[in-house]
Backbone as CSV, one residue per row, in Angstrom:
resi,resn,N_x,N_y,N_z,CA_x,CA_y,CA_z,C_x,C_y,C_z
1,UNK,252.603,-191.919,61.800,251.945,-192.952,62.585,252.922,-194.097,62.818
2,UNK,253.016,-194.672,64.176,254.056,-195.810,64.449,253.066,-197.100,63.756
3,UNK,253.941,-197.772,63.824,253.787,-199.503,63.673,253.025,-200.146,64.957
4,UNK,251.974,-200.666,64.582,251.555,-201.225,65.729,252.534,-202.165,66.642
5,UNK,252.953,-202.022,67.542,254.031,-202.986,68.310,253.293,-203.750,69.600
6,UNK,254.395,-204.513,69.813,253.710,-205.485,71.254,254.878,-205.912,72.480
7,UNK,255.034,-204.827,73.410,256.240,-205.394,74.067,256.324,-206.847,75.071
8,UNK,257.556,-207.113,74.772,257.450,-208.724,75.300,258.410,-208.792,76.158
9,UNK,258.513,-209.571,77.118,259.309,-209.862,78.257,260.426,-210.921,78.168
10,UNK,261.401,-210.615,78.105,262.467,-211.683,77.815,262.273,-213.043,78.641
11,UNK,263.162,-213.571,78.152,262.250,-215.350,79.226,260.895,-215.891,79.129
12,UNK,260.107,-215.108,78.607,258.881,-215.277,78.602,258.277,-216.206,77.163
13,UNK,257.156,-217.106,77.301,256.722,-218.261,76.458,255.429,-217.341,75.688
14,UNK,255.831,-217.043,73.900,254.638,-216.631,73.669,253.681,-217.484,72.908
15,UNK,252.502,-217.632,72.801,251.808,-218.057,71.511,251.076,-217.186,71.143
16,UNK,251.265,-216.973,69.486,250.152,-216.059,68.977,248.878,-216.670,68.176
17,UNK,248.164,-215.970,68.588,246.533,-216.496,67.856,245.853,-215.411,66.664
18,UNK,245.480,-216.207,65.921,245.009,-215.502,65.207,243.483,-215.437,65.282
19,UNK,242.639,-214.547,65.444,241.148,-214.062,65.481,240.426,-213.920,64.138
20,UNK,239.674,-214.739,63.615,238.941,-214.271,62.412,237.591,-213.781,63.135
21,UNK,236.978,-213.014,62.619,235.977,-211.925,63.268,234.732,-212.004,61.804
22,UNK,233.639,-212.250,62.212,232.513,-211.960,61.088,231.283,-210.910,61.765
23,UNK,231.472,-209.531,60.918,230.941,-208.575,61.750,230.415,-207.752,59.989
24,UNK,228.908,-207.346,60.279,228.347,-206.223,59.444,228.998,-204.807,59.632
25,UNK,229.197,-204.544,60.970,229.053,-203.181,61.517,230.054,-203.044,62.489
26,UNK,230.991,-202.347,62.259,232.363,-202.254,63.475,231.705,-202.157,65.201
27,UNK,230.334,-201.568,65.420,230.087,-201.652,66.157,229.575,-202.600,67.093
28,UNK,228.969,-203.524,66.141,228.390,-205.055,66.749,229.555,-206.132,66.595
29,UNK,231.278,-205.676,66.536,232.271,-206.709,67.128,231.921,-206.857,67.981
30,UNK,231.443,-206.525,69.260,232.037,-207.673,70.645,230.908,-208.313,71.008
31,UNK,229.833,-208.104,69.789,228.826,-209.903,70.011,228.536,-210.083,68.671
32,UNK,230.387,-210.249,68.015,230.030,-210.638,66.565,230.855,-212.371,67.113
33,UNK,230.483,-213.599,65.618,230.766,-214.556,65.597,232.308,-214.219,65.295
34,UNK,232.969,-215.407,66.136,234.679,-215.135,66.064,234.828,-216.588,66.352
35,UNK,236.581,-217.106,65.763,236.986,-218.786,65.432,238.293,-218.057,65.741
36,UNK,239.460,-218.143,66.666,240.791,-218.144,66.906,241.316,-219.133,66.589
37,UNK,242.310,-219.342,65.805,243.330,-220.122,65.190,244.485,-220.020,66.263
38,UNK,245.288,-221.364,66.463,246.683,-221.199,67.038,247.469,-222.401,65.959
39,UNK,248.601,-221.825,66.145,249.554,-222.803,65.248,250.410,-222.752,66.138
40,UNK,250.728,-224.328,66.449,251.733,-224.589,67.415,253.214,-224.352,66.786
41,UNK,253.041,-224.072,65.694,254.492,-223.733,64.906,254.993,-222.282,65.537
42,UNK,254.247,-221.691,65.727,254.400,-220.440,65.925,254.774,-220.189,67.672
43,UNK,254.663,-220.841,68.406,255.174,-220.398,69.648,256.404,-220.291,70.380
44,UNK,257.043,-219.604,70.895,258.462,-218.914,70.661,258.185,-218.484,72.315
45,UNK,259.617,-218.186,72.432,260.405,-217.834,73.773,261.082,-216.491,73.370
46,UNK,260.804,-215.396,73.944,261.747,-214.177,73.988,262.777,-213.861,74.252
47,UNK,263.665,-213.651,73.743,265.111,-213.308,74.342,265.657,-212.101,74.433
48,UNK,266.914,-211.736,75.039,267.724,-210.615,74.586,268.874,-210.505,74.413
49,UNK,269.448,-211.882,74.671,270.689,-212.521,74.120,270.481,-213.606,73.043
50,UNK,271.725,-213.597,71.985,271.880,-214.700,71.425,273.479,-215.585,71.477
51,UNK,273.409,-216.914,71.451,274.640,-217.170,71.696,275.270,-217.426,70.258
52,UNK,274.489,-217.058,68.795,275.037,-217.653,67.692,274.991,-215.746,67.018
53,UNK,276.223,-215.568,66.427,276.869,-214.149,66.290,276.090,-213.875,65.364
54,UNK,275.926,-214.979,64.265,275.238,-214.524,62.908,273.647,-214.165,63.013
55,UNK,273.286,-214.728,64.302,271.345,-213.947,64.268,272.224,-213.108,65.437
56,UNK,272.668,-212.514,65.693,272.949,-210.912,66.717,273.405,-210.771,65.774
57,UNK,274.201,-210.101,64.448,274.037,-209.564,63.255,272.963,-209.267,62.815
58,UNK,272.275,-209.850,62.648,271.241,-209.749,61.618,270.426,-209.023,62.523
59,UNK,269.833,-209.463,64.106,269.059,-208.377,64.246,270.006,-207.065,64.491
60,UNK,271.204,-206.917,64.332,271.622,-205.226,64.667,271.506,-204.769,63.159
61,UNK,271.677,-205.127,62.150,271.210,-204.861,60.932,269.444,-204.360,60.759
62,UNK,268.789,-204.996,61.073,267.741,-204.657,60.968,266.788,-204.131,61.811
63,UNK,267.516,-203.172,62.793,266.600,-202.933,63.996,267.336,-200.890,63.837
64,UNK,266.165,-200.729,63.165,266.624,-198.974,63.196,266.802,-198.347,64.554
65,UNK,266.533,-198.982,65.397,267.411,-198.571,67.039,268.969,-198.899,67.558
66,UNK,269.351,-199.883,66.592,270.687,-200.330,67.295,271.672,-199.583,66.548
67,UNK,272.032,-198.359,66.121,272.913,-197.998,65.581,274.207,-197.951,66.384
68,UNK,274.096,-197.695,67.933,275.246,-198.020,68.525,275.723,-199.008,68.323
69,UNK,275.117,-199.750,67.823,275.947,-201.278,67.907,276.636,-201.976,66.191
70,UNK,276.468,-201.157,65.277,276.679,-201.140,64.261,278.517,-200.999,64.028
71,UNK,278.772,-201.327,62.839,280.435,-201.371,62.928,280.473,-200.101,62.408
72,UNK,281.726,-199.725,62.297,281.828,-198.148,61.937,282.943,-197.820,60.991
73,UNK,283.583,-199.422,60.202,284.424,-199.538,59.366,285.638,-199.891,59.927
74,UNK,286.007,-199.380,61.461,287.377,-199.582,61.612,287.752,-201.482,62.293
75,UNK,286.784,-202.012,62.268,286.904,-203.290,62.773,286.450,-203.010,64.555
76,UNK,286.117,-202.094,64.875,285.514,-202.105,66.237,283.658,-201.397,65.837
77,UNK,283.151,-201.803,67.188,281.865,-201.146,67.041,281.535,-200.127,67.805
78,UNK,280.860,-198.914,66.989,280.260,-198.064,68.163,280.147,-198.497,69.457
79,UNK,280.446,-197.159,70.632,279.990,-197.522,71.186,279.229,-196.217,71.664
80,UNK,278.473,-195.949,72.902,277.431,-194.726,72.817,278.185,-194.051,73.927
């Protein structure tokens, strides 16, 4: 089973909300009582460049898709 994901559009302004939901019965959610939370801390701009090397590290480190972009020991990086 994948990870629930959410694709996002580079350039683009997000805010996320959070939904608390008070429901007996999975079926009576969509005329159950609900309170959305936003935290203005949390709203962010998408990118797909970075201009600071050390966060483009870190996400090629941690993104099990970028292996092309990974070093390969000899002081150069894959390339595909």
């Amino acid at each position: 089973m994948h990870p629930p994901m959410t694709i996002l559009n580079s350039m683009h302004k997000y805010q996320p909300r959070f939904h608390l939901v008070r429901a007996n019965d999975i079926l009576k959610l969509p005329y159950s009582t609900f309170r959305t939370y936003v935290f203005k801390e949390t709203e962010f701009i998408a990118v797909t460049a970075y201009q600071n090397e050390k966060i483009t590290q870190l996400k090629i480190d941690n993104n099990p898709f970028a292996k092309g972009f990974r070093d390969t020991g000899a002081g150069k990086r894959e390339k595909k």
